[in-house]
PQR file with spaces between the fields and no chain letter, atoms N, CA, C, O and H, PARSE charges and radii, in Angstrom:
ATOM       1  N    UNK     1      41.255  173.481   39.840 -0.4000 1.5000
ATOM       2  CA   UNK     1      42.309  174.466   39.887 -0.0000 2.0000
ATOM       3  C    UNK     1      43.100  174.359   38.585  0.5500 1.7000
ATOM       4  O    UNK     1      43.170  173.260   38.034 -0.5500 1.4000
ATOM       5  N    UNK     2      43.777  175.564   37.989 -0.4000 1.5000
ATOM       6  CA   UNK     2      44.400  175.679   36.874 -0.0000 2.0000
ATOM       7  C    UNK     2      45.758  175.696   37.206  0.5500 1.7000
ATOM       8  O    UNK     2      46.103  175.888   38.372 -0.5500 1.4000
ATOM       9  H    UNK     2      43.720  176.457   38.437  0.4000 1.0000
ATOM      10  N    UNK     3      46.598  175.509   36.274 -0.4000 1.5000
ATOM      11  CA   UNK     3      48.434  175.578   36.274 -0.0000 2.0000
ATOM      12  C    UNK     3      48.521  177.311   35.713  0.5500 1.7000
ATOM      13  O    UNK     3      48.308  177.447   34.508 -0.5500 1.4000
ATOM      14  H    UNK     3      46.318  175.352   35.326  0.4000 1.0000
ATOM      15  N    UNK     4      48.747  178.299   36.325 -0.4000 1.5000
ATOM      16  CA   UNK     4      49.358  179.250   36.654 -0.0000 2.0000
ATOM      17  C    UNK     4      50.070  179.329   34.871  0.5500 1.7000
ATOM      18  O    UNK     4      49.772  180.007   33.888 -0.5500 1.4000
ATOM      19  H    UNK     4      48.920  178.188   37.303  0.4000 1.0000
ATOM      20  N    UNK     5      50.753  178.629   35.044 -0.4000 1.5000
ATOM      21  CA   UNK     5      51.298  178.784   33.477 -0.0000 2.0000
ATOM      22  C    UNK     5      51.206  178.195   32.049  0.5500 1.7000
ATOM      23  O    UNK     5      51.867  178.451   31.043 -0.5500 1.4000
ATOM      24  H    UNK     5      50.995  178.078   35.843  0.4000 1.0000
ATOM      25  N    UNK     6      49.930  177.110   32.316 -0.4000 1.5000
ATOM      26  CA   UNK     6      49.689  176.706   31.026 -0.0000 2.0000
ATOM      27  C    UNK     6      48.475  176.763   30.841  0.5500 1.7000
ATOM      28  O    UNK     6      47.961  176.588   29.736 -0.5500 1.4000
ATOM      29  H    UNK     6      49.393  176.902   33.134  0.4000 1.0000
ATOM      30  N    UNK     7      47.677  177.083   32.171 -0.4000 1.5000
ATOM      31  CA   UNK     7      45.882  177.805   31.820 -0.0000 2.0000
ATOM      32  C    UNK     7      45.334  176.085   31.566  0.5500 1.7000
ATOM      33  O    UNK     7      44.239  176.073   31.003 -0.5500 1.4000
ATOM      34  H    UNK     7      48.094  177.225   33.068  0.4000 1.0000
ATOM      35  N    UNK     8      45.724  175.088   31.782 -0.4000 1.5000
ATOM      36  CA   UNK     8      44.942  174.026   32.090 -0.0000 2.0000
ATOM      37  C    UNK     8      44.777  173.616   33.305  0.5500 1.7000
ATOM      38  O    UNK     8      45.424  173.984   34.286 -0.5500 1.4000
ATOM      39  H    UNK     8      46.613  175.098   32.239  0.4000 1.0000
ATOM      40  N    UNK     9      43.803  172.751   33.268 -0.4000 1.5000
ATOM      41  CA   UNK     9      43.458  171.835   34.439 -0.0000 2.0000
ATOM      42  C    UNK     9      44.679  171.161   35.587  0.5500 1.7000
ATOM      43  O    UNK     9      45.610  170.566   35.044 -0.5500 1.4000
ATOM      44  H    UNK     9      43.277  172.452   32.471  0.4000 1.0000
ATOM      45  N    UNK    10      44.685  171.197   36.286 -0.4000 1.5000
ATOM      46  CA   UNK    10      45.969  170.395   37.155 -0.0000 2.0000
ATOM      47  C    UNK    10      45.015  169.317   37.327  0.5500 1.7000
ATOM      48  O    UNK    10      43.807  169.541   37.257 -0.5500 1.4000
ATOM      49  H    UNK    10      43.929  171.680   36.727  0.4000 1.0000
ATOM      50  N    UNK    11      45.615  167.838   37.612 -0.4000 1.5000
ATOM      51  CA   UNK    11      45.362  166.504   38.043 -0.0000 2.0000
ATOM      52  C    UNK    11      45.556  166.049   39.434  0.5500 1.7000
ATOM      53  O    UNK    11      46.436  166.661   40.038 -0.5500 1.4000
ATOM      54  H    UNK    11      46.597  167.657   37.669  0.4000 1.0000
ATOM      55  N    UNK    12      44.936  165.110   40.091 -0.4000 1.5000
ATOM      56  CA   UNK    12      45.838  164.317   41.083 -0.0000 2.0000
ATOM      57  C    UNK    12      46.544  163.394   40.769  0.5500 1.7000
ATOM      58  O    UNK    12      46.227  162.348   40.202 -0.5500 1.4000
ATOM      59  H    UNK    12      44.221  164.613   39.600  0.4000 1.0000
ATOM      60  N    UNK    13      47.594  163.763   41.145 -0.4000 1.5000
ATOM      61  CA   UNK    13      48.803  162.354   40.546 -0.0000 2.0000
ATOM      62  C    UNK    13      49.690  162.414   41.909  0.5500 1.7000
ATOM      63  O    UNK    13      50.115  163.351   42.585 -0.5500 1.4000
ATOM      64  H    UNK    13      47.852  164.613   41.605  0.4000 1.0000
ATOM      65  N    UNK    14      49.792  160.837   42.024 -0.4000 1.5000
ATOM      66  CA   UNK    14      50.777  160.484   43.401 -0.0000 2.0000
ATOM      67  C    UNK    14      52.350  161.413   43.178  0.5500 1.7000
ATOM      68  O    UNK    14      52.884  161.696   42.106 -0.5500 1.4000
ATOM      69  H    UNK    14      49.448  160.076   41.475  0.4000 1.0000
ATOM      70  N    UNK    15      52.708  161.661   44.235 -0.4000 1.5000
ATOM      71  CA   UNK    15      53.905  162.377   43.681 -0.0000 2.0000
ATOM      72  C    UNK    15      54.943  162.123   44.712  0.5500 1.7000
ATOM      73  O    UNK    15      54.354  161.815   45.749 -0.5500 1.4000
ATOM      74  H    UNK    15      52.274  161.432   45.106  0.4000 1.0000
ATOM      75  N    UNK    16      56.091  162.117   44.864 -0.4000 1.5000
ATOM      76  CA   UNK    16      56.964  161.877   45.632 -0.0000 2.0000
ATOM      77  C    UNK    16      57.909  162.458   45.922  0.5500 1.7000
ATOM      78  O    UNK    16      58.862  162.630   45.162 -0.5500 1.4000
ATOM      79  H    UNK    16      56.569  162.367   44.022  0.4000 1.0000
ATOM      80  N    UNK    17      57.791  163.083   47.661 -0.4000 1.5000
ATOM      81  CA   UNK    17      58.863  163.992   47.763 -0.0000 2.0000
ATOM      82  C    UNK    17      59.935  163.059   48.938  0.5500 1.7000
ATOM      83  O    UNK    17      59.582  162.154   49.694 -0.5500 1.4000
ATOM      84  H    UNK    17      57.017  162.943   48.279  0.4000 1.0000
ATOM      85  N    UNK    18      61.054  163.540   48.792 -0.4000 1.5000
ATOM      86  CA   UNK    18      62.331  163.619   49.301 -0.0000 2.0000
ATOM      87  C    UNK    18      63.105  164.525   50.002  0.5500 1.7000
ATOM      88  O    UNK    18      63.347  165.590   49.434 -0.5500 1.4000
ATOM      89  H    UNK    18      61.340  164.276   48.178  0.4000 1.0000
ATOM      90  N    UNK    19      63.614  164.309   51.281 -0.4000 1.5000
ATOM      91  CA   UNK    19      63.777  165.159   51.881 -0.0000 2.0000
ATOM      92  C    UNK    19      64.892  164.289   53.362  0.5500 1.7000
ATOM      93  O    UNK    19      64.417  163.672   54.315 -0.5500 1.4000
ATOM      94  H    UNK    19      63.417  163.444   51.743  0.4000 1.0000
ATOM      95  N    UNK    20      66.478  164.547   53.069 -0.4000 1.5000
ATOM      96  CA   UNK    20      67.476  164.241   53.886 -0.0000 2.0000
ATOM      97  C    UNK    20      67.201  162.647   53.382  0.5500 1.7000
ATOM      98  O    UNK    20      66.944  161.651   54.058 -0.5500 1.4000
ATOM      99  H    UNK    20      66.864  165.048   52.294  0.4000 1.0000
ATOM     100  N    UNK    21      67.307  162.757   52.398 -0.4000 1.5000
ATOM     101  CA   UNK    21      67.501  160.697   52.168 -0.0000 2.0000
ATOM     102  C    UNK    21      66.165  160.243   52.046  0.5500 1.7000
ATOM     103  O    UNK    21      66.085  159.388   51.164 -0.5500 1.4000
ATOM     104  H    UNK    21      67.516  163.566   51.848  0.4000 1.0000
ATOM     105  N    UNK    22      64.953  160.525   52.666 -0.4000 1.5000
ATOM     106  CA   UNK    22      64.378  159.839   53.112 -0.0000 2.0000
ATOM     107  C    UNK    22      62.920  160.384   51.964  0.5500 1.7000
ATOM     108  O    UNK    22      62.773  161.575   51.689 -0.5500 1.4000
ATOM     109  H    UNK    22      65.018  161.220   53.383  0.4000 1.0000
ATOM     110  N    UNK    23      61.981  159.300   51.426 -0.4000 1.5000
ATOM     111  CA   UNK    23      60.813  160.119   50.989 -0.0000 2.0000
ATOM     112  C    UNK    23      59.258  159.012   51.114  0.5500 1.7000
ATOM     113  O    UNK    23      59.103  157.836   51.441 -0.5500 1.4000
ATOM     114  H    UNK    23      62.101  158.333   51.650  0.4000 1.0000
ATOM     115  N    UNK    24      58.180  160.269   50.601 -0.4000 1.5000
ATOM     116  CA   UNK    24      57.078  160.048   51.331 -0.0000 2.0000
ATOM     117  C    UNK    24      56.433  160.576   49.903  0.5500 1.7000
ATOM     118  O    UNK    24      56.814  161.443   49.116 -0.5500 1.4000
ATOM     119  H    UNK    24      58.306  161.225   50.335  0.4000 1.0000
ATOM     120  N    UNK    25      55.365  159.739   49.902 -0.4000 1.5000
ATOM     121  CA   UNK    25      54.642  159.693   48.804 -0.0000 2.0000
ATOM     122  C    UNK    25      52.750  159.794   48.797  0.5500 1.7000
ATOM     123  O    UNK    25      51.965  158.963   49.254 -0.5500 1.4000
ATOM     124  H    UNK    25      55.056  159.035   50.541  0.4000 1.0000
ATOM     125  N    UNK    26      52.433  161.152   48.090 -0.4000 1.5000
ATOM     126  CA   UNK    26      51.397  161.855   48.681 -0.0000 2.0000
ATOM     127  C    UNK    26      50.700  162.538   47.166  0.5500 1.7000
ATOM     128  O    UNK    26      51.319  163.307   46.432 -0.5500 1.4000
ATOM     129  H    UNK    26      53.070  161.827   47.718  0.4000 1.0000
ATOM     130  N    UNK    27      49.533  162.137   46.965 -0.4000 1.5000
ATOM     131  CA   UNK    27      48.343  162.445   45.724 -0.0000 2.0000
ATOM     132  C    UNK    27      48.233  164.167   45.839  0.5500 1.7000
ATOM     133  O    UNK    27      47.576  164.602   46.784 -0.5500 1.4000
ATOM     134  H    UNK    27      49.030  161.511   47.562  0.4000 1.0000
ATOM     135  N    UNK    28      48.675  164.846   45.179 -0.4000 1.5000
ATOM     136  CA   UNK    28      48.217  166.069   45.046 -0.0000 2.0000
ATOM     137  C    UNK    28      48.426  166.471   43.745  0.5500 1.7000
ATOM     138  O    UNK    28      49.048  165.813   42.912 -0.5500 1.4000
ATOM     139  H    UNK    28      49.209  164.492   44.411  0.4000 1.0000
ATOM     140  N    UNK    29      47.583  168.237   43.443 -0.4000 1.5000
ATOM     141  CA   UNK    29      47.065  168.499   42.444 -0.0000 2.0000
ATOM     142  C    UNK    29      48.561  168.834   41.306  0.5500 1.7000
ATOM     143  O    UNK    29      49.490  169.435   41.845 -0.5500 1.4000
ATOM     144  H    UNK    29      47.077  168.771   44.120  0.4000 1.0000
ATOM     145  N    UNK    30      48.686  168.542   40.194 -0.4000 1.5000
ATOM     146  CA   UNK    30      50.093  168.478   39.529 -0.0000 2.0000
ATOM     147  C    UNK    30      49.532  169.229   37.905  0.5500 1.7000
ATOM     148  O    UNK    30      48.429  168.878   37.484 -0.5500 1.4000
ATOM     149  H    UNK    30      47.931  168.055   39.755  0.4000 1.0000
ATOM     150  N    UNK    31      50.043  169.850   37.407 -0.4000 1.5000
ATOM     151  CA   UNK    31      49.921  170.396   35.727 -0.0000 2.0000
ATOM     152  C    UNK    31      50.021  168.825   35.072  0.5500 1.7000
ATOM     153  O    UNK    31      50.789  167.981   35.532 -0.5500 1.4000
ATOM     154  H    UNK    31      50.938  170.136   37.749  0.4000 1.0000
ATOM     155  N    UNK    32      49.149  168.590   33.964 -0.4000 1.5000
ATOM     156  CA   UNK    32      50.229  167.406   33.193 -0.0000 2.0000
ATOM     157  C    UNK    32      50.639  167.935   32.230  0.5500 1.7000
ATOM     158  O    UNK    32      50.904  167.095   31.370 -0.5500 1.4000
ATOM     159  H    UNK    32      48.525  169.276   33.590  0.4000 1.0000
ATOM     160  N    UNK    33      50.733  168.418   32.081 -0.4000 1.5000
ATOM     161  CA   UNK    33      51.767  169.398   31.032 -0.0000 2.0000
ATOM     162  C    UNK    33      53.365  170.004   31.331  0.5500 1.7000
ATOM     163  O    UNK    33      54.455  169.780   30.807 -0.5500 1.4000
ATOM     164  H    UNK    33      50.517  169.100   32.780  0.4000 1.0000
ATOM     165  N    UNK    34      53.059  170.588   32.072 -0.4000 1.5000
ATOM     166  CA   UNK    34      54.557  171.327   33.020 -0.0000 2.0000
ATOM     167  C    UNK    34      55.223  170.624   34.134  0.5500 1.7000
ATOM     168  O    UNK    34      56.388  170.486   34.507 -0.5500 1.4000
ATOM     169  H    UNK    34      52.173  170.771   32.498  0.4000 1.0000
ATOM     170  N    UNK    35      53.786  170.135   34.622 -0.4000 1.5000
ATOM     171  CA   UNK    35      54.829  169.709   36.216 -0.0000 2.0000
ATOM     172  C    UNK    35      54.205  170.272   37.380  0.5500 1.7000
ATOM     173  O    UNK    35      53.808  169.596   38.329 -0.5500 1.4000
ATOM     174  H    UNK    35      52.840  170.247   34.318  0.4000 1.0000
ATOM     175  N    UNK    36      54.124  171.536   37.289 -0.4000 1.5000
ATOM     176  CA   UNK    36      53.893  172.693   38.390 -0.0000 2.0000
ATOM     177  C    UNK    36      52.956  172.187   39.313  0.5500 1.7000
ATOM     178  O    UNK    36      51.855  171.952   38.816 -0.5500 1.4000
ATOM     179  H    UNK    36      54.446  172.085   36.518  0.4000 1.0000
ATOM     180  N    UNK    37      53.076  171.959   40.484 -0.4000 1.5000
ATOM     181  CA   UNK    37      52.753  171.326   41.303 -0.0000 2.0000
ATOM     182  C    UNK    37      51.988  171.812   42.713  0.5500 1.7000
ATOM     183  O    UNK    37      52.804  171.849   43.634 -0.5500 1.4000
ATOM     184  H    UNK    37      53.971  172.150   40.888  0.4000 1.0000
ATOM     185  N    UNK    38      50.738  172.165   43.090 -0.4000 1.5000
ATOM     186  CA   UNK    38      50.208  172.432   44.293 -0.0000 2.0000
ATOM     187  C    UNK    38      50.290  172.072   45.556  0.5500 1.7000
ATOM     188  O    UNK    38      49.297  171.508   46.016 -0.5500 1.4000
ATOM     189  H    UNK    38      50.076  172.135   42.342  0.4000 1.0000
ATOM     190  N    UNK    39      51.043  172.212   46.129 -0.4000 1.5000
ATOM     191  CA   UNK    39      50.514  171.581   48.026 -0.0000 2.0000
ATOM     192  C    UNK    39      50.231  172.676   48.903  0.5500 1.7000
ATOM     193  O    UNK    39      50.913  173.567   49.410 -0.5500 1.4000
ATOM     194  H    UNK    39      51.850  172.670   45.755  0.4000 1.0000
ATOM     195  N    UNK    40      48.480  172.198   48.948 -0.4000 1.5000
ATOM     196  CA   UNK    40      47.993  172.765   49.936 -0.0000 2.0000
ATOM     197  C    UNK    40      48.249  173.218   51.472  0.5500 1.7000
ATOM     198  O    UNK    40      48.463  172.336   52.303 -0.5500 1.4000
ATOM     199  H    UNK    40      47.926  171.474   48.537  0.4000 1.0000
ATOM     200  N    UNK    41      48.232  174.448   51.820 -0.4000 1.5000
ATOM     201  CA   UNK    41      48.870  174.975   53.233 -0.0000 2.0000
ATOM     202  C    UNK    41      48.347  173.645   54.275  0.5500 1.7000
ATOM     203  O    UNK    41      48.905  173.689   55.371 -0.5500 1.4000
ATOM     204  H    UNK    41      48.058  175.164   51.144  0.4000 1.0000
ATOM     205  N    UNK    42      47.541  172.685   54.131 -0.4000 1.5000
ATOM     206  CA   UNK    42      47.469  171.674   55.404 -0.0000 2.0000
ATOM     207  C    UNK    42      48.324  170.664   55.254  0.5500 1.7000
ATOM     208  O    UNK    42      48.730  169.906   56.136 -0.5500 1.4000
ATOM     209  H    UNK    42      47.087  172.649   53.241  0.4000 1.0000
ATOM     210  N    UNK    43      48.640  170.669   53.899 -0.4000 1.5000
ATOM     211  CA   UNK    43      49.500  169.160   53.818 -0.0000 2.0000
ATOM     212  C    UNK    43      51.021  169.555   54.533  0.5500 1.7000
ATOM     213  O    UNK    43      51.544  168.980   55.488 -0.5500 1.4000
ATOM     214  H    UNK    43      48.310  171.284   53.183  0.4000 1.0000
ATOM     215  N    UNK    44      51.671  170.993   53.575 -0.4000 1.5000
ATOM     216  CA   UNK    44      52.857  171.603   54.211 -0.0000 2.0000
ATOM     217  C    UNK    44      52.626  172.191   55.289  0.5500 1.7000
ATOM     218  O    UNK    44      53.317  173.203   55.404 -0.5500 1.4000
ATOM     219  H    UNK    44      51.245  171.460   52.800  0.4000 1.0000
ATOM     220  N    UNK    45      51.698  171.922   56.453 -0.4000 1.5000
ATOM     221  CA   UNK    45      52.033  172.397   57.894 -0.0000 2.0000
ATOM     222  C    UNK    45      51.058  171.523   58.688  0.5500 1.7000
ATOM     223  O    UNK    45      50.362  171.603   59.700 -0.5500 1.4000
ATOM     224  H    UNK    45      51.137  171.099   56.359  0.4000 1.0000
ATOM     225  N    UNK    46      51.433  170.433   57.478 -0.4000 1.5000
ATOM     226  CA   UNK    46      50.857  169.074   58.886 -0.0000 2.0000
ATOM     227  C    UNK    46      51.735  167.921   58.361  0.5500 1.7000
ATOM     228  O    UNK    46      52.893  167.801   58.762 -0.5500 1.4000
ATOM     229  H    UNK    46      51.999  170.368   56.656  0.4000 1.0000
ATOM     230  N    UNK    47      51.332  167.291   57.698 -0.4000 1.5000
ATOM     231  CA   UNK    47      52.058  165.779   57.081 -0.0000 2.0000
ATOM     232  C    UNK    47      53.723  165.901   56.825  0.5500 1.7000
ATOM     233  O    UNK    47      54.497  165.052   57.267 -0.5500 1.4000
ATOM     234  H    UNK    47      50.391  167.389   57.372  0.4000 1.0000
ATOM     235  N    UNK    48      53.994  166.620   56.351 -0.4000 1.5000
ATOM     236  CA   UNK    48      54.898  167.493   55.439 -0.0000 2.0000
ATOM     237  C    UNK    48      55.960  167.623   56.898  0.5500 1.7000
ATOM     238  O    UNK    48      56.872  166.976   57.414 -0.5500 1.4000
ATOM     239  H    UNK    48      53.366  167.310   55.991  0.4000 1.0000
ATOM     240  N    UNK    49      55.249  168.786   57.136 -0.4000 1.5000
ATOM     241  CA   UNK    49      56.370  169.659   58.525 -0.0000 2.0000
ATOM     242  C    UNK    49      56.984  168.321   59.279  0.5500 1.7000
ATOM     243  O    UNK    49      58.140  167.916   59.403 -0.5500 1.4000
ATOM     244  H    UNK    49      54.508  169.311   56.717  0.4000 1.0000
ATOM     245  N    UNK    50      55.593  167.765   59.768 -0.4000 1.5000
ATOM     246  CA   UNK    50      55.693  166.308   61.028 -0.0000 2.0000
ATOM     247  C    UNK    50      56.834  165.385   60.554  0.5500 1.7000
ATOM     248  O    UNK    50      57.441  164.634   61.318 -0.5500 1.4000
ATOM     249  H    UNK    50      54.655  168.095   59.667  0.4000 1.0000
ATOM     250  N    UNK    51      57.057  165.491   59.346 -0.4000 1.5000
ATOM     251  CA   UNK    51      57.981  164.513   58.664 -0.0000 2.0000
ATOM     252  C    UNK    51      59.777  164.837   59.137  0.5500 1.7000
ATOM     253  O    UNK    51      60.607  164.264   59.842 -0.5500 1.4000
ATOM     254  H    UNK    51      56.563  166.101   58.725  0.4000 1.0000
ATOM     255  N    UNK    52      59.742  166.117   58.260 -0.4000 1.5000
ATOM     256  CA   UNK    52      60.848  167.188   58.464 -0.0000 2.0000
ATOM     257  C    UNK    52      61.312  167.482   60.162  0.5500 1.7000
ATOM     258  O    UNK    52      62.469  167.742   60.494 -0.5500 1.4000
ATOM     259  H    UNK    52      59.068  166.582   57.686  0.4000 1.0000
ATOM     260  N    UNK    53      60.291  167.391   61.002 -0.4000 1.5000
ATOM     261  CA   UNK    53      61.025  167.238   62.194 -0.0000 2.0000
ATOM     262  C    UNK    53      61.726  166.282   63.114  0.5500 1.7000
ATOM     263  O    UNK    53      62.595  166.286   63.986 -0.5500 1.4000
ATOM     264  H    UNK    53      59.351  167.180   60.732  0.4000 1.0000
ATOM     265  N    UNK    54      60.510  165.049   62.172 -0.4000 1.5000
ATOM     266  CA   UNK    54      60.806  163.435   62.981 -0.0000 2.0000
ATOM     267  C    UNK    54      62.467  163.021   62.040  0.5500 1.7000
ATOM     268  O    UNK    54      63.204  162.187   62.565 -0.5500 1.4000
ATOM     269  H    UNK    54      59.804  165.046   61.463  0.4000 1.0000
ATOM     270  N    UNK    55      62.862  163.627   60.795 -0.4000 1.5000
ATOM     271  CA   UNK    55      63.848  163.427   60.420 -0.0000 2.0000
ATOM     272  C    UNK    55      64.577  164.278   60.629  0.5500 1.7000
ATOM     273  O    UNK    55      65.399  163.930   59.781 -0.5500 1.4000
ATOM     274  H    UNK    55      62.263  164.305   60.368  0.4000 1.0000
ATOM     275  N    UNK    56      65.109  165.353   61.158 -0.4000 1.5000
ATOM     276  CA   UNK    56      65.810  166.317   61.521 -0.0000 2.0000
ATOM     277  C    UNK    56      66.251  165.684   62.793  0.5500 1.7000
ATOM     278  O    UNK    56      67.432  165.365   62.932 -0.5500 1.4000
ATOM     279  H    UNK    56      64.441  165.636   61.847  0.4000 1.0000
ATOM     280  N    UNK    57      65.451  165.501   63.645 -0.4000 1.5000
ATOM     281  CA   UNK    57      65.821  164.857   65.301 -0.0000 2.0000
ATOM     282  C    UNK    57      66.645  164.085   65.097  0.5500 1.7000
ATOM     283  O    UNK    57      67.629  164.232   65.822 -0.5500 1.4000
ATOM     284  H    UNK    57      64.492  165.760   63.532  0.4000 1.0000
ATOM     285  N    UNK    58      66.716  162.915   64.080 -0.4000 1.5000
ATOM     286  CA   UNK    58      67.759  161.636   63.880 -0.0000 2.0000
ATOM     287  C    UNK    58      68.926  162.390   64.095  0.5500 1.7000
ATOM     288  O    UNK    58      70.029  161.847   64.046 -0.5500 1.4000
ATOM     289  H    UNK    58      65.916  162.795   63.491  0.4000 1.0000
């Protein structure tokens, strides 16, 4: 897959998101150039979501 805005290759690079204090750290496809960053519709409506609800409930 390409970066949308710099027409190169995207990488897997661990990346780390944050969310209410709390974060979770997950390999997906990233620009190394820009940044611009992919997450696939299974990760954000499985790993992702499951997270956001088990920390919302607190």
């Amino acid at each position: 897959m390409e970066c949308a805005k710099c027409n190169i290759k995207m990488e897997l690079r661990k990346t780390t998101f944050r969310y209410l204090g709390h974060e979770m750290t997950h390999p997906i496809l990233r620009c190394p150039v820009c940044g611009q960053a992919f997450i696939p519709e299974e990760l954000a409506n499985g790993k992702i979501l499951s997270v956001e609800k088990v920390l919302e409930d607190k």
